[in-house]
C-alpha positions in Angstrom: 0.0 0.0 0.0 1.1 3.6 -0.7 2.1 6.1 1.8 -0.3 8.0 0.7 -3.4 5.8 1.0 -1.6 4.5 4.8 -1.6 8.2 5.8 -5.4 8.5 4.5 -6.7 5.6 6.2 -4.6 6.5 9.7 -5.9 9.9 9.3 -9.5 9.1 9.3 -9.2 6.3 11.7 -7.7 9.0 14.2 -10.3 11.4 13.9 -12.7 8.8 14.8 -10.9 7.7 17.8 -10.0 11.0 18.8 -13.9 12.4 18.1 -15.0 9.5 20.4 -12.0 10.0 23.1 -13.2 13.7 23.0 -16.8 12.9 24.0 -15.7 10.7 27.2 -12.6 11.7 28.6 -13.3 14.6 31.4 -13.4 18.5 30.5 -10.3 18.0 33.2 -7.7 17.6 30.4 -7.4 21.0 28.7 -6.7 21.9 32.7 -4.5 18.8 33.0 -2.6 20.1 30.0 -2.4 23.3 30.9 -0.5 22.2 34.1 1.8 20.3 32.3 2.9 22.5 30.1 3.3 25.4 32.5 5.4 22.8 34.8 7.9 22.6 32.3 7.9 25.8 30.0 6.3 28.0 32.8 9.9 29.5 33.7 10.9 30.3 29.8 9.7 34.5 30.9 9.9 36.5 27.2 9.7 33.3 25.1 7.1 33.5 22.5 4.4 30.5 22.3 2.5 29.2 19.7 -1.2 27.5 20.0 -4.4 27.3 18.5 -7.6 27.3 18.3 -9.2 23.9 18.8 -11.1 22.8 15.6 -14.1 20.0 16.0 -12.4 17.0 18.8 -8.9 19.0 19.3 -8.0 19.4 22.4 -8.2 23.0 23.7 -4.8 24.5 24.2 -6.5 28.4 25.0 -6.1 27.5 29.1 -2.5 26.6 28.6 -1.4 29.9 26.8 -3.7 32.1 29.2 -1.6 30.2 32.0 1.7 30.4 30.2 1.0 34.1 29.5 0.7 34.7 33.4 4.3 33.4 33.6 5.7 36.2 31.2 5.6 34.3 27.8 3.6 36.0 25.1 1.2 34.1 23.1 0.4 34.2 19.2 -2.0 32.3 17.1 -1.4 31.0 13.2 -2.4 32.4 10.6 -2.6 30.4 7.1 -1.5 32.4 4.4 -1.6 30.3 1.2 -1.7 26.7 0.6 2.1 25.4 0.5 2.9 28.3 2.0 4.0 28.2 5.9 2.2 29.5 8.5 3.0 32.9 10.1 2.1 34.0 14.0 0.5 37.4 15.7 -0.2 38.1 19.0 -2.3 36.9 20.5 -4.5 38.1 24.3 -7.3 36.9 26.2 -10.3 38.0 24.7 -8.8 39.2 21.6 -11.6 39.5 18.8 -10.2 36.7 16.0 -11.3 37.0 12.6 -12.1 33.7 10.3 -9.4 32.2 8.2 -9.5 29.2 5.4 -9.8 25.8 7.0 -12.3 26.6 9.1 -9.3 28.5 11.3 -9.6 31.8 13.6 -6.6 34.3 14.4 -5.6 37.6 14.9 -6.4 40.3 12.6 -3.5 41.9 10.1 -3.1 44.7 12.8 -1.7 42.4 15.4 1.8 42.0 16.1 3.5 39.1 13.7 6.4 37.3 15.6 8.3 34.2 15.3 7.4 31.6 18.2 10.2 29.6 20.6 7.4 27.2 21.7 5.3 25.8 19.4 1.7 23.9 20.6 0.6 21.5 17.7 -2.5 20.1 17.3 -2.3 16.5 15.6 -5.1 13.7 15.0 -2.3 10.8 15.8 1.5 11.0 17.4 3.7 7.9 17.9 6.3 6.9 20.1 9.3 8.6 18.3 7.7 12.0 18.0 6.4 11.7 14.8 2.7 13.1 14.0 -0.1 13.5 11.6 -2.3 16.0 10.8 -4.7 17.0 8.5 -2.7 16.0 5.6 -1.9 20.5 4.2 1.4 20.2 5.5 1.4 23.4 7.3 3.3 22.6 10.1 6.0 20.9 8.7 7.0 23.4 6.2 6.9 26.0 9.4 8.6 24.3 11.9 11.6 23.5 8.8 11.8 27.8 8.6 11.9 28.4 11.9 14.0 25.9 12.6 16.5 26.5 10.0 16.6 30.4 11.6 16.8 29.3 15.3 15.8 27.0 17.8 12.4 26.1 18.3 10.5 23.4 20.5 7.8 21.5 18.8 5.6 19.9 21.1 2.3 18.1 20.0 -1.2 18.6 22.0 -3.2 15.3 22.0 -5.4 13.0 24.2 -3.3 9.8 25.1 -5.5 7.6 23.3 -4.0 9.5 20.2 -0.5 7.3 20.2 -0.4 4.7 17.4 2.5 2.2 16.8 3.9 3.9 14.2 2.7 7.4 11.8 3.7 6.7 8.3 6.3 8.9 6.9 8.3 10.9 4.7 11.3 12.8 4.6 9.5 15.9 4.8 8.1 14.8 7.7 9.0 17.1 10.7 9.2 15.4 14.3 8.1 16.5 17.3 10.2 17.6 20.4 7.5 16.8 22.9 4.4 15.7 23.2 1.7 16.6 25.7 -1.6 14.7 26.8 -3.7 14.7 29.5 -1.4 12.0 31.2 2.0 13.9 31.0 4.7 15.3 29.0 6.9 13.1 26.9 10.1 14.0 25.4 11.8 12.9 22.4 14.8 11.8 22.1 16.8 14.4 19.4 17.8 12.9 16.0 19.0 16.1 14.2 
């Protein structure tokens, strides 16, 4: 079977499981996550951090950067420009009206501060055990996290339920892995291959 058709047939079997994982796991985890993340990237004052807003069974990162931007780090929300085209970042507050973007996405308006995240909060329908992720099959992430990271360092860590980890995500060598991941359980980090 093609890698294509694998990644098609993972990705819908992910958002099933996640859509049903999403209906019966507590409202706890967003909270859960939240604490996790500020355990561990709570002390990083004046780094920039990247979430989103949750679309359909995604878990909701928006507690996380309101508690991470109580510990100094400024938040930002994506933006999609153009298909094949990375994603960009503006700033991003608590109650900050968002306008509607393609893919059924929501961020900042053009009059909000673009900057280039340290931290970046990924949503993902399916991560497994050596940091590797899929999404929604556009490729956004992966061509942004290959920018940033080719003009600094950046942390990559993927939002998710635990019921989310599968054996193995098929791959290619675009494919960009994650530095962490973070569910409702814990943190896990990855070990670095680069």
């Amino acid at each position: 079977m093609c890698l294509e058709k694998q990644k098609a047939i993972l990705r819908v079997a992910a958002q099933e499981k996640r859509c049903r994982t999403a209906q019966e796991i507590s409202e706890k985890s967003a909270a859960q996550i939240a604490d996790h993340l500020v355990s561990r990237f709570g002390s990083q004052s004046g780094c920039v951090v990247s979430g989103y807003i949750a679309i359909g069974s995604e878990i909701d990162v928006l507690p996380a950067l309101c508690e991470l931007e109580a510990c100094n780090l400024r938040a930002v929300l994506p933006v999609v420009v153009g298909e094949g085209r990375p994603l960009i970042f503006r700033r991003w507050e608590q109650d900050l009206k968002l306008e509607p973007g393609p893919l059924r996405t929501r961020h900042p308006s053009a009059s909000s501060l673009e900057m280039k995240p340290d931290l970046l909060i990924i949503p993902l329908l399916a991560f497994d055990a050596e940091g590797f992720r899929i999404g929604w099959g556009g490729g956004f992430y992966d061509r942004t996290l290959s920018k940033l990271r080719a003009e600094k360092s950046v942390t990559a860590v993927g939002a998710a339920f635990s019921s989310q980890q599968v054996d193995k995500v098929p791959r290619e060598d675009h494919d960009v892995r994650l530095d962490w991941v973070v569910t409702e359980a814990g943190l896990t980090q990855f070990k670095s291959v680069r």
